[in-house]
Structure formats: C-alpha cells, structure tokens
DODRENDREN-434590 format. One line per field, with one value per residue (C-alpha): y, x, z; residue number from 0. Coordinates in Angstrom, 1 decimal, decimal comma, padded with zeros to 4 digits, always signed. Layout:
N
y: [Y;...]
x: [X;...]
z: [Z;...]
torkol: [NUM;...]
***
This chain:
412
y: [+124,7;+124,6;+120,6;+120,7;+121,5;+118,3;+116,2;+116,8;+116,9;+113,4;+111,3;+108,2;+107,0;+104,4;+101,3;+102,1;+104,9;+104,3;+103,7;+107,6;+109,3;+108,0;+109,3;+112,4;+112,9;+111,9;+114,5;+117,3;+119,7;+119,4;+122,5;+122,7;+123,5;+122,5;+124,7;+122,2;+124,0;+122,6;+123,7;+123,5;+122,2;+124,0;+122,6;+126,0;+128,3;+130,8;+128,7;+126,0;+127,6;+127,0;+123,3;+122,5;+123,7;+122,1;+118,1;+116,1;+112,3;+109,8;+109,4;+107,2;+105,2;+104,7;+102,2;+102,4;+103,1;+099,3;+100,7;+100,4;+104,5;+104,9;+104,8;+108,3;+109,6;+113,4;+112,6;+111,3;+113,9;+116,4;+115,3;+117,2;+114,6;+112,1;+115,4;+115,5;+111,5;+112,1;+114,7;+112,6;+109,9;+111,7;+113,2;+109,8;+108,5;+110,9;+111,0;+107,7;+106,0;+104,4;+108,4;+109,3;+108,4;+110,6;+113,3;+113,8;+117,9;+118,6;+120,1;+119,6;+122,0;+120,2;+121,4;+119,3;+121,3;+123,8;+122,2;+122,9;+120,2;+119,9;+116,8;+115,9;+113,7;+114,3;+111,0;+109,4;+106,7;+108,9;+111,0;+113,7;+114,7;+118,3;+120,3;+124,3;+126,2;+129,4;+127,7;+127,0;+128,8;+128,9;+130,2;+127,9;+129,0;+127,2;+130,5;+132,6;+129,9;+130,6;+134,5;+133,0;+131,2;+133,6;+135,7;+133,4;+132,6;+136,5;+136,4;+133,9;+133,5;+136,8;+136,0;+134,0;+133,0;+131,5;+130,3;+129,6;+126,9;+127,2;+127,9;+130,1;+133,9;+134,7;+133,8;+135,9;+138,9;+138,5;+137,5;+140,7;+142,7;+142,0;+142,6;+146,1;+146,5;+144,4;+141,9;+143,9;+146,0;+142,9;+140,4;+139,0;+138,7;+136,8;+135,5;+133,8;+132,8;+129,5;+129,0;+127,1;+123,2;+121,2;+123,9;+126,8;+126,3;+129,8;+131,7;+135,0;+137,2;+139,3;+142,3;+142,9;+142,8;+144,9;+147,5;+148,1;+149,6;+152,0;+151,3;+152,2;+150,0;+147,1;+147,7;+148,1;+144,6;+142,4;+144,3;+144,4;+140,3;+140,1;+142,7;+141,2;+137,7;+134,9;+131,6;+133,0;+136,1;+135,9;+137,5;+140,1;+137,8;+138,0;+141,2;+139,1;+140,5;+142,6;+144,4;+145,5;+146,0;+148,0;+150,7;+150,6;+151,0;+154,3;+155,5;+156,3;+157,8;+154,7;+153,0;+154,5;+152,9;+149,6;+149,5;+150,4;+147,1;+144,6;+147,4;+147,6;+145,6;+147,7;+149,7;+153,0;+155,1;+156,7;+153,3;+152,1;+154,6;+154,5;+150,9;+151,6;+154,4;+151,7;+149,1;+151,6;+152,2;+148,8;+148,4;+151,4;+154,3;+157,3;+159,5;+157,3;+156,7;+155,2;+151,3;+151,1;+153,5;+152,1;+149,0;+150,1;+151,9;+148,7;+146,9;+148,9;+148,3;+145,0;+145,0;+145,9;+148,2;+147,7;+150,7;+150,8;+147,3;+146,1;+142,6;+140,2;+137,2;+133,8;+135,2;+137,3;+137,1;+139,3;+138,1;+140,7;+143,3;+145,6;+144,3;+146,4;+148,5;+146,1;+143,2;+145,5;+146,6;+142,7;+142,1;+145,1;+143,1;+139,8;+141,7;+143,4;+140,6;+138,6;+141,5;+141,8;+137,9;+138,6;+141,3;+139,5;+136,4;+137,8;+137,0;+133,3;+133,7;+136,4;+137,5;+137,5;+138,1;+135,3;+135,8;+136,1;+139,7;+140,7;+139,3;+135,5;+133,8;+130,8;+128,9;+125,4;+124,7;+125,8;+129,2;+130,5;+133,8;+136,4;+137,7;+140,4;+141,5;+139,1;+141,4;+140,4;+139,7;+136,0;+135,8;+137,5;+135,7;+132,3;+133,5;+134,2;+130,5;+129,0;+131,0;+130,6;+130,1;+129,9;+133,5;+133,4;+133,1;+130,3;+132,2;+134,5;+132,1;+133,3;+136,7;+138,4;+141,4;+144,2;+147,0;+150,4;+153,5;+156,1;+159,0;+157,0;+158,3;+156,7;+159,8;+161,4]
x: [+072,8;+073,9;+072,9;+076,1;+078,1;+076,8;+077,5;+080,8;+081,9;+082,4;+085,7;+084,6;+081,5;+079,8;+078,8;+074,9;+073,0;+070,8;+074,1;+074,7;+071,4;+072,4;+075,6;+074,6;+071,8;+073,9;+076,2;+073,3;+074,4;+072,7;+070,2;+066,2;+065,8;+067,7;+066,9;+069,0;+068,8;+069,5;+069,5;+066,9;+068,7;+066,6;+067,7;+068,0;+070,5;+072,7;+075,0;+075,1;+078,4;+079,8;+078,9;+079,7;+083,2;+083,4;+082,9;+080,3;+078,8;+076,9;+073,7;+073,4;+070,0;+069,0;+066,8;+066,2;+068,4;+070,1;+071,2;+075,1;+077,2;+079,5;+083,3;+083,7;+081,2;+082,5;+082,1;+078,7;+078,0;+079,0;+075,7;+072,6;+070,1;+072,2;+071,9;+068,0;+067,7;+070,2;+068,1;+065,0;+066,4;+067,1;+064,3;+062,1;+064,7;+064,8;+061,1;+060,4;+059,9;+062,9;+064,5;+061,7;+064,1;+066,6;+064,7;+063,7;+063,0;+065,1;+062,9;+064,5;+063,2;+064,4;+064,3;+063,3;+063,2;+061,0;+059,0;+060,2;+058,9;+059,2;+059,9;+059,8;+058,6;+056,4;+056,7;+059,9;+057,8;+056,3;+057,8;+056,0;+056,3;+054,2;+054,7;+056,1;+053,5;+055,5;+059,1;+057,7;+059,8;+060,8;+064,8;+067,2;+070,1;+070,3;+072,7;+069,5;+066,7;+069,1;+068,2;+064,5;+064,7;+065,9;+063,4;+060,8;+062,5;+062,7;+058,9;+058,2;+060,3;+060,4;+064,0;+066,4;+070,2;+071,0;+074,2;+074,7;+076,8;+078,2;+081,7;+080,0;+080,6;+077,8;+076,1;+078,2;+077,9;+073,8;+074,0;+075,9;+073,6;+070,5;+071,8;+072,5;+068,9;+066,7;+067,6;+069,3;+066,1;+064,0;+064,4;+067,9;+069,9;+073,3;+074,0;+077,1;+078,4;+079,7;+082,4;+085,6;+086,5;+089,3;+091,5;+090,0;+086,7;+085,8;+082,4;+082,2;+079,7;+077,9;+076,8;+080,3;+081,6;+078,5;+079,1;+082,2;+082,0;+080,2;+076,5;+076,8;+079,7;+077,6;+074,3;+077,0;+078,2;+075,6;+076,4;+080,3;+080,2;+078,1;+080,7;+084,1;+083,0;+081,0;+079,3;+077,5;+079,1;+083,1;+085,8;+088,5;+091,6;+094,4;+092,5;+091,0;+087,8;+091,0;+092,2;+089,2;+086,9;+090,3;+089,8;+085,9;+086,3;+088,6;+086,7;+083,1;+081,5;+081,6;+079,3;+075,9;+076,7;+077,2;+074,0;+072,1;+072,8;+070,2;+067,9;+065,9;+065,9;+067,8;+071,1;+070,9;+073,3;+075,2;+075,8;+077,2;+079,5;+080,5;+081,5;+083,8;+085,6;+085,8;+087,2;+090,0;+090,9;+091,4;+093,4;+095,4;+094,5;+093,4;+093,6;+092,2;+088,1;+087,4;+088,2;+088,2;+091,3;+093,2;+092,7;+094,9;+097,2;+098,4;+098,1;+101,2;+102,7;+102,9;+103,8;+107,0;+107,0;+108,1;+107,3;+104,0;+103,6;+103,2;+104,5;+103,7;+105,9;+104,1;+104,3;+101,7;+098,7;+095,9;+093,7;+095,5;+094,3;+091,1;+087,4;+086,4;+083,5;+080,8;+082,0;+082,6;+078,5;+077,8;+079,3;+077,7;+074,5;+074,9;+076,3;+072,7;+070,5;+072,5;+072,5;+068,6;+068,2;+070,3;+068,4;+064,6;+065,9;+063,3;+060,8;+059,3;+058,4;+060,2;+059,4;+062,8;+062,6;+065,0;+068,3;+068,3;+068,9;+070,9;+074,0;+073,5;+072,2;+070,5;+073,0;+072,7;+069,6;+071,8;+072,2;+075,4;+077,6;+076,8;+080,6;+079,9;+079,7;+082,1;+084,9;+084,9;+081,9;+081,2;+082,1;+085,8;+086,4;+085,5;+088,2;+090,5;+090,4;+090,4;+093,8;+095,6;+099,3;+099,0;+100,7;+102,8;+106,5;+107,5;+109,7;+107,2;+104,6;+105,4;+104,3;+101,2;+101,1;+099,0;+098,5;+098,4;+098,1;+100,6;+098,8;+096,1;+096,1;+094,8;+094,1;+092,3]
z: [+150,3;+146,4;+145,6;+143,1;+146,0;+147,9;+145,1;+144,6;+148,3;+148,9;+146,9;+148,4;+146,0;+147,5;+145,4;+144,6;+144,3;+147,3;+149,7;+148,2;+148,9;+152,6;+152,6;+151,2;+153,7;+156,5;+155,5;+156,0;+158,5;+161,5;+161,3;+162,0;+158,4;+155,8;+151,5;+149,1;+146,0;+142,5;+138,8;+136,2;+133,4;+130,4;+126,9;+125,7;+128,2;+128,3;+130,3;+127,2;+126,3;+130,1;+130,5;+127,2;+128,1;+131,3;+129,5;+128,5;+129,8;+128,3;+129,7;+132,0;+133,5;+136,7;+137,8;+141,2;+144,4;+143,9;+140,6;+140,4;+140,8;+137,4;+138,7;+137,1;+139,0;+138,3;+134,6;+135,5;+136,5;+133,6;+132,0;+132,5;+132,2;+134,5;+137,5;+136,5;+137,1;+140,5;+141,9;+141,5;+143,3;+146,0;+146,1;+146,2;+148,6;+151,1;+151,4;+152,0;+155,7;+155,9;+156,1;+159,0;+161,7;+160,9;+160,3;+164,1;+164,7;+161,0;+157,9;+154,7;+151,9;+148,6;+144,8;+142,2;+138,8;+139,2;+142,3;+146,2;+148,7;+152,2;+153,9;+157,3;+160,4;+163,1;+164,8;+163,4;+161,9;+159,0;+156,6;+155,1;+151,7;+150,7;+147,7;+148,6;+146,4;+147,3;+146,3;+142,6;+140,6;+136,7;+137,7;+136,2;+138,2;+142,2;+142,5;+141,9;+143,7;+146,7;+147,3;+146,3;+149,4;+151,6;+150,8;+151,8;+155,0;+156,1;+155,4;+157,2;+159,9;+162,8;+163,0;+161,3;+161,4;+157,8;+156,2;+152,9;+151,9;+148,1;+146,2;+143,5;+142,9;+141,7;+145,1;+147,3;+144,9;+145,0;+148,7;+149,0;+146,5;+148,3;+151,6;+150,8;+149,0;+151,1;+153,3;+156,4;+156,6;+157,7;+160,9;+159,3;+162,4;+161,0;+157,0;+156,8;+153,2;+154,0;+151,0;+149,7;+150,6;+152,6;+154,6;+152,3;+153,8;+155,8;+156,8;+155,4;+157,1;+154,2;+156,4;+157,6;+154,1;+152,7;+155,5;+155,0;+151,1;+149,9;+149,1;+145,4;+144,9;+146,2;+144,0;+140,9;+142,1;+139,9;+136,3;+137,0;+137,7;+134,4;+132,6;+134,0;+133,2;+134,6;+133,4;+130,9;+129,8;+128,5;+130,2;+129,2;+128,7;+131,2;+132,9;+135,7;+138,9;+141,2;+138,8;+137,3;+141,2;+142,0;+139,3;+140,1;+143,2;+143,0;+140,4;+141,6;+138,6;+137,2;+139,8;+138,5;+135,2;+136,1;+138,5;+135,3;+133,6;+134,2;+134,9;+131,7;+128,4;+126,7;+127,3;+127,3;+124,7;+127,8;+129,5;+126,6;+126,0;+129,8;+129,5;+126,6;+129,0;+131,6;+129,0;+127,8;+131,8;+132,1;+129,5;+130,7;+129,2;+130,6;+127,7;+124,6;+125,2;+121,9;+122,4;+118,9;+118,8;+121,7;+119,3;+117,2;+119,1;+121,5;+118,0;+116,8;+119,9;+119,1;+115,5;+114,1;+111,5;+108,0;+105,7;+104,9;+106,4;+109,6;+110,7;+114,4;+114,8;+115,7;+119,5;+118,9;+120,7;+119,8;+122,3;+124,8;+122,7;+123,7;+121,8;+119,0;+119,5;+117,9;+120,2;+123,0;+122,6;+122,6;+125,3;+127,2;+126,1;+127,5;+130,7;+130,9;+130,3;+132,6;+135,4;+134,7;+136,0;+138,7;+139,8;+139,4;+141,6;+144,4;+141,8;+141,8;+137,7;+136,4;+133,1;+130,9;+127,2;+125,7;+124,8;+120,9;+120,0;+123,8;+122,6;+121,6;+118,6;+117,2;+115,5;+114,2;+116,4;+119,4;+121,7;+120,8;+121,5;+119,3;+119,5;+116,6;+112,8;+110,4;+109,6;+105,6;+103,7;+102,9;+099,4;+100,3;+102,9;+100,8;+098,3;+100,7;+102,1;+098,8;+097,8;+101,4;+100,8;+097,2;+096,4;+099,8;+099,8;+102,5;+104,0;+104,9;+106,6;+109,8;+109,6;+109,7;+107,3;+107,3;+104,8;+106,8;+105,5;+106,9;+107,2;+109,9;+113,5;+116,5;+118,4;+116,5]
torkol: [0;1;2;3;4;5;6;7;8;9;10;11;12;13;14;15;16;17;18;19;20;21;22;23;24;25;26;27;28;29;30;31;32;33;34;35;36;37;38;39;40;41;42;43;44;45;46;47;48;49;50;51;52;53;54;55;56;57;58;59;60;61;62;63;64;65;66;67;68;69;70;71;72;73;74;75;76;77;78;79;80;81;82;83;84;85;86;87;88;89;90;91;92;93;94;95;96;97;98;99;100;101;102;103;104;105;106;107;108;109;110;111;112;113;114;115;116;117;118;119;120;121;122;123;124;125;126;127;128;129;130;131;132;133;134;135;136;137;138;139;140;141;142;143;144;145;146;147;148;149;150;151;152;153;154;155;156;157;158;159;160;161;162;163;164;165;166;167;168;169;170;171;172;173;174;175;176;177;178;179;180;181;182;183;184;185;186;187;188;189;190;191;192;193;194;195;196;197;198;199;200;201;202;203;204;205;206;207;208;209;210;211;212;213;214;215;216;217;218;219;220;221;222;223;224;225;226;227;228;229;230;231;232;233;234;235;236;237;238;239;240;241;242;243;244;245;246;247;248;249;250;251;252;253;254;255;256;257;258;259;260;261;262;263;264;265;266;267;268;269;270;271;272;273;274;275;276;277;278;279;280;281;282;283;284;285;286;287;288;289;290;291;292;293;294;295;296;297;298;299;300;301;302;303;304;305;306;307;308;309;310;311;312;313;314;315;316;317;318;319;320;321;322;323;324;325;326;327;328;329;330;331;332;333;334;335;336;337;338;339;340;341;342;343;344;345;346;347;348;349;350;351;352;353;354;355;356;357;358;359;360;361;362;363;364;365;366;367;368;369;370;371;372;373;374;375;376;377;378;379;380;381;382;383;384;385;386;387;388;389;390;391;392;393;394;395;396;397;398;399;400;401;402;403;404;405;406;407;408;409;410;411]
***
C-alpha cells in the first residue's frame, strides 16, 4: 500500500494524532500481510519541482500521540518534514502493546525512511517490532519501494496473491513493466492494481493488461512515461498520455527507442534523433523530422504575415508550439535518467549518478530544470530589458514582431 494514499483517504480527521494512527490502522485491509510503503523525502530531488508546485506547509511539531491534528490537515500535509514526523508516529504507535490485540495473525511490514520493520504479535499481548535488513533501501520514491517489495515477497513466498493499493501512474506502468520482464516467470499467481477512490475505485489485473499488448510495447512503457511527462519530467502541453501511446502503439519501430532510455547513462546519438521523429509525429507531421523546422513552420501558422515581418496577436500561445532541438535533447535527458531509476527499483541500493548534467541544474542552492541554452547572450538580453517600450509605438504593444528573412525555408 502507497502510505500517501492512506493519508489522504479519510475526510474526517480525528482530534489528535494518536486518535489518527487508530483510525488509520483500523482502516488496514484485512490481509495476513500488510507492505505500507512511504517516501524518503531527500532535500535534494528531482521531484523538488513537483511538490513545490503542489503547495507548501509550515512545519509543524508533534509532540506525542496527545498532540492536537492541524484543521488543514491536507495543507499539513504539503510539508515534507510534517510527513517525516507523521510517519514516525505511526510507526512508534503501531508498534507498541496497546496495537498487539489487533494485530492477531496480521503482519504489517512498514517503511520508515530508508528502514523496513515488521511488526506483529504472537500472543496478542506483545507486539513485536524487528528491523527488515532486506527492505533497507536508499529509493526515495514509495512508487519504486513498491516493486522492491514485491520482489522480496516472490522470493520468499512459493506462492503469492498481492494487490497493490495506489492512484499513481507510475506504479501501474512499473507494475506492468516488471510483469512482462520478471515477475510472471516466478510463483506470482494473481497482482491486482488496486486504483482510483469513491465510485472510481476498480482492480485492475496487471497480467491481463500485460498480455494483451505486445511485449515490446510494455518494456518501452517506463521511458514513454518519463518522455510524455511525469513528476519529475515536464510534459508536452495540450498533447496529453492517449494521444501520444496511440501513435506508439501503431508505430512499432519506435518501441526499441524508447526501451533504450533508462538503459545506460547516456543517450545514444540514434535515440536521440528517434525521439525528435517521435516529437514531430506528435505534433503532426509525417514529413518534417527536424523539430527544429516544424518549429518554425507551425510558428508561421500562427503568425500573420506583414512583409518582411511577422506579427501574433495577444492570443498567441507559443507554448503549443514543438521544443526546439536543445530543449527537446534536455528533455530526452531527464526522460533517461528518470527511466534508469525506474528500471533499478529491483535493486535495494542502486547506484544513480545525480542529476546535474542529465537535464537539471544547481541553481540558487536548489535542483532546478535545466530547460536549455538562453536564446540571447546576457549582456543583450540586459539591454533589451533596460530599453522595453522605450522605442515602441503604443499602438503597437500588442504585437509581437519578428524580423524574417524571406528567402528562409523550413523544409529544407
């Protein structure tokens, strides 16, 4: 079970935060063993960008289980250190004797940074609380600690039923993913993805699903996730996952490309140049490869023409446009190194290089988007801010004008 799922489930807070650790235990299904996964929040991440977008909290301190629950507990929530503080709580809660009656014949496997521990009851008097030495893991992600777990249950167990409980994409495309590579070799009898809330809650079973698509087009699943956008990696605006699966899907040549993202540190030349065909199909163009040229040619689409100049009313949005090249290559980066996690989650320590240099920066003491090279140098563009407006016409405010020369052509 994703632990942020488990947090969020319940709209009635209670008043404390140890009348919550029993409502959020009591809410455990009722299963012999029980793997609540959580994050790692890591002060320097890839998914900085992601949270930061999704709010921020005040921190908040928790003294003990009598300690009061803020009235905006999803706001609470919003802050990593106030999840870390949560998750200990619960953790030092649900361990205790006063939980061993509940536990009866249940194990509950729960993660706590990077630690695992088991807790349980022989005798309904007891608990016991033991560290998982094979659950230690350095992942941040619970997404990824999830396939981690399955892994050690399908090596320990001769059979095994599982269902995974959690709303995130990126764990039905790994569940999915390793299915296809590893899992339905082994003892797996049955995974269902258990997903969605309210009336949109459903089980999804991942081997029906796997089986019926191809086998390449499930190992390309992890790098097109990364590619068409996910928590850590930006998405093509207004282009959306059907759209995009629909043309990879009828287009098979494509599939060996995206299974070689995440395969290696660096993107091969070929790769590279096969995402930029895939962008420009997307975009709609069979004939135009060069994303740089298609660029420009839905740019004039856009514009009106005026001569020698081109003009875009207010209207305008450029964001529909195609990346340039240097972007596009960025983004093919992030999409790689992102893909290589994915695809080491089997691994308890995997080794990752950091992310400075595959498509994000150091910026202001923070992990930040590389999104590509400035298009002006810094002393032009300086001048150009200093002079805005000053040798502008008002009635010409509202346009965007562009100098370009006649002769250019975007075909060729």
């Amino acid at each position: 079970m994703d632990g942020n799922v488990m947090f969020h489930c319940d709209k009635n807070v209670p008043e404390t935060f140890g009348m919550l650790a029993q409502t959020l235990f009591h809410m455990l299904p009722a299963c012999s063993e029980i793997h609540i996964v959580t994050d790692t929040y890591k002060d320097i991440s890839i998914k900085s960008f992601e949270r930061n977008r999704r709010g921020h909290s005040d921190t908040f301190n928790i003294k003990g289980p009598a300690t009061k629950v803020p009235k905006n507990f999803h706001q609470f929530l919003c802050s990593d250190s106030n999840k870390k503080q949560l998750i200990r709580l619960l953790l030092s809660e649900w361990s205790s004797d006063t939980y061993a009656p509940h536990l009866k014949s249940r194990k509950i496997f729960f993660v706590c940074e990077e630690s695992c521990y088991s807790i349980s009851s022989q005798d309904g008097t007891n608990t016991d609380c033991q560290t998982i030495m094979n659950l230690e893991s350095s992942q941040e992600e619970a997404d990824t600690r999830i396939v981690l777990h399955i892994d050690f249950l399908l090596q320990s167990n001769s059979n095994s039923n599982i269902v995974v409980r959690s709303t995130d994409t990126d764990v039905f495309i790994l569940l999915l993913y390793f299915y296809c590579k590893q899992f339905k070799s082994s003892n797996l009898e049955i995974i269902l993805f258990d997903t969605g809330v309210g009336d949109k809650r459903k089980l999804v079973n991942i081997g029906k699903v796997a089986s019926s698509y191809p086998a390449d087009l499930i190992l390309a699943l992890p790098g097109f996730h990364a590619f068409s956008g996910c928590d850590s990696t930006s998405a093509f605006v207004r282009q959306g996952k059907l759209k995009p699966f629909r043309l990879l899907e009828s287009n098979p040549n494509y599939h060996g490309s995206f299974q070689n993202l995440g395969s290696s540190v660096i993107v091969m030349e070929d790769t590279k140049t096969e995402m930029g065909d895939f962008t420009c199909l997307m975009y709609g163009s069979n004939k135009i490869k060069s994303v740089d040229s298609l660029r420009f040619s839905k740019a004039k689409e856009k514009f009106s023409s005026k001569g020698s100049l081109i003009s875009a009313d207010e209207n305008t949005d450029l964001s529909l446009l195609p990346p340039c090249l240097n972007s596009l290559n960025l983004h093919v980066t992030r999409a790689n190194y992102q893909a290589m996690i994915w695809k080491r989650v089997t691994e308890s320590h995997p080794d990752v290089p950091a992310p400075v240099h595959n498509g994000w920066k150091f910026e202001n003491d923070s992990l930040v988007i590389d999104w590509g090279e400035e298009m002006f140098p810094r002393e032009i563009t300086d001048v150009l801010e200093d002079n805005l407006g000053s040798d502008i016409d008002d009635d010409m405010e509202d346009d965007l004008y562009v100098d370009i020369p006649e002769s250019y052509d975007s075909d060729e």
